[in-house]
C-alpha positions in Angstrom: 40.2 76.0 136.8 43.4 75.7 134.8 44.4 77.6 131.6 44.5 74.3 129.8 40.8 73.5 131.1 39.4 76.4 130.4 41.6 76.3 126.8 39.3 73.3 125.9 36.2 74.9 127.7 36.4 77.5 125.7 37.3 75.7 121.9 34.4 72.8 123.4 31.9 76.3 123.0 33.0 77.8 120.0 32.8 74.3 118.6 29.4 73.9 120.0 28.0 77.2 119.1 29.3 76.6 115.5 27.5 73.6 114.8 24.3 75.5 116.8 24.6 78.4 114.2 25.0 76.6 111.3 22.3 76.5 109.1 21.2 73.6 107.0 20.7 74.3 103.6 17.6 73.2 102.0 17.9 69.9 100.4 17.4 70.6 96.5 14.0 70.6 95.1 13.7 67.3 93.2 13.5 67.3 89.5 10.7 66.7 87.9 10.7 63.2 85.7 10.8 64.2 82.2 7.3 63.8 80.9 6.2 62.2 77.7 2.7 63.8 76.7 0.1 60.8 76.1 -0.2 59.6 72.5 -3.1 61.0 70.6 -6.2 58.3 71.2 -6.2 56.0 68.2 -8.8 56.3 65.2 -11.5 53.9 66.3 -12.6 53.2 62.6 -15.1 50.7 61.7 -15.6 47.9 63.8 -17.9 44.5 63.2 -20.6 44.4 65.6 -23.8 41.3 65.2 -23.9 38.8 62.2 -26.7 37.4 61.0 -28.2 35.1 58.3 -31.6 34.3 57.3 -34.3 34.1 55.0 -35.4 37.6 54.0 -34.1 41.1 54.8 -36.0 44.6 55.1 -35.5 48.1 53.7 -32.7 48.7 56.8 -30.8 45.6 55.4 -31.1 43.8 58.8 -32.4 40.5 58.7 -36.0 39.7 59.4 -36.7 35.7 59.6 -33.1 34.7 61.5 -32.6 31.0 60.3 -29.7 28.2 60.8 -31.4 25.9 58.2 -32.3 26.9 54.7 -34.4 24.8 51.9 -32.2 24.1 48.5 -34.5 27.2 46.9 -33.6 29.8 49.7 -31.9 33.2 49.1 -29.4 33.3 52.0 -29.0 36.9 53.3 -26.4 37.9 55.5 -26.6 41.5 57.6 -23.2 43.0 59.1 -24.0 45.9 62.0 -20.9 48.1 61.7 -20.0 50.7 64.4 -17.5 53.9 63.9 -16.6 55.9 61.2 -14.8 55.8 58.1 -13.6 54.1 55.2 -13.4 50.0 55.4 -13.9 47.0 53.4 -16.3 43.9 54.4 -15.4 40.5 52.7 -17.7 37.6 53.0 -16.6 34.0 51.6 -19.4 31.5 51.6 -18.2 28.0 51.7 -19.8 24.3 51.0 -18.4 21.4 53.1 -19.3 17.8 52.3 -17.0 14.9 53.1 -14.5 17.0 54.4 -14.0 19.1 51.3 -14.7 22.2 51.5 -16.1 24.6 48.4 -15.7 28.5 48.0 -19.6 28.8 46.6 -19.1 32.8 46.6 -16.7 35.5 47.8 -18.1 39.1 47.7 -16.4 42.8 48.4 -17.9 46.1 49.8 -16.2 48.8 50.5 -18.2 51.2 53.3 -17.5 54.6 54.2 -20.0 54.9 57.9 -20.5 57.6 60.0 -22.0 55.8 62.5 -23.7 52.4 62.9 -24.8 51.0 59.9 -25.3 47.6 58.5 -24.3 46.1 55.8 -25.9 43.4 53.3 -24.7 40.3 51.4 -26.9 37.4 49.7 -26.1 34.3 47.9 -28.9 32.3 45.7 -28.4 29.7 43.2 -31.5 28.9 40.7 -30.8 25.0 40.6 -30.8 25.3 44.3 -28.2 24.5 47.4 -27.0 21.1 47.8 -27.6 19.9 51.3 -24.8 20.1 53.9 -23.3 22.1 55.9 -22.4 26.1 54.9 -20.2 28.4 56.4 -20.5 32.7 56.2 -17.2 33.9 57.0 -16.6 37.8 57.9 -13.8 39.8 57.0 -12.7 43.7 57.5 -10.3 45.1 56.1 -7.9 41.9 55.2 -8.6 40.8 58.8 -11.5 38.0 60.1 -13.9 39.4 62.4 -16.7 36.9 62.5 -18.4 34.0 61.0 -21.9 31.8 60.8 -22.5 28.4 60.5 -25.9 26.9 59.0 -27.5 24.1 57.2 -29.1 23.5 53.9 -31.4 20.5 53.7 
């Protein structure tokens, strides 16, 4: 062999052997994504479960004869199941519609404070008795309407 083969033998080996000795270094550990920790869970508060109306109530303020049609003498009761805890406000707003008008006949407040289910009571009566038509019961909490009833007098 020549001097100028065995000059390119001998840089092909060193060249060969450097690239076999060379150690890869380990590819960086990847970050880890900046974490935002989970809001706290949201109050629950008091939510509006069943309404109801009828003709008489008992001592848990649920009503006990469910109707959709009243007589013009009837006390109309309305019961509110609430679920959750703490302070809220139920709003009812009875109205009358006949002919397309529609009458507020009563608008009442309560403010609750639960601390678990509970239900709520509203009534409406009038002593010269309930024109016939059509009646609406409509549920509000807190500002906001969560519910409502439809029924008929007559």
């Amino acid at each position: 062999m020549s001097k100028i083969h065995l000059g390119a033998l001998a840089a092909l080996l060193f060249v060969a052997f450097a690239a076999c000795g060379k150690k890869e270094e380990p590819a960086p550990a990847p970050t880890p994504e900046a974490t935002t920790p989970a809001p706290p869970p949201e109050s629950v508060g008091v939510n509006v479960g069943e309404i109801e109306v009828g003709k008489a109530i008992g001592d848990d303020k649920k009503v006990t004869a469910p109707a959709e049609t009243f007589t013009k003498n009837d006390t109309i009761y309305a019961s509110i199941d609430t679920t959750g805890t703490g302070p809220a406000t139920l709003k009812t707003t009875w109205t009358f519609e006949r002919g397309g008008e529609v009458t507020v006949v009563n608008e009442e407040s309560q403010t609750i404070t639960p601390t678990g289910p509970e239900t709520t009571e509203f009534h409406i009566s009038k002593p010269t008795g309930w024109p016939s038509g059509d009646y609406k019961l409509e549920v509000f909490l807190d500002g906001k309407p969560v519910g409502m009833k439809k029924f008929k007098v007559g």
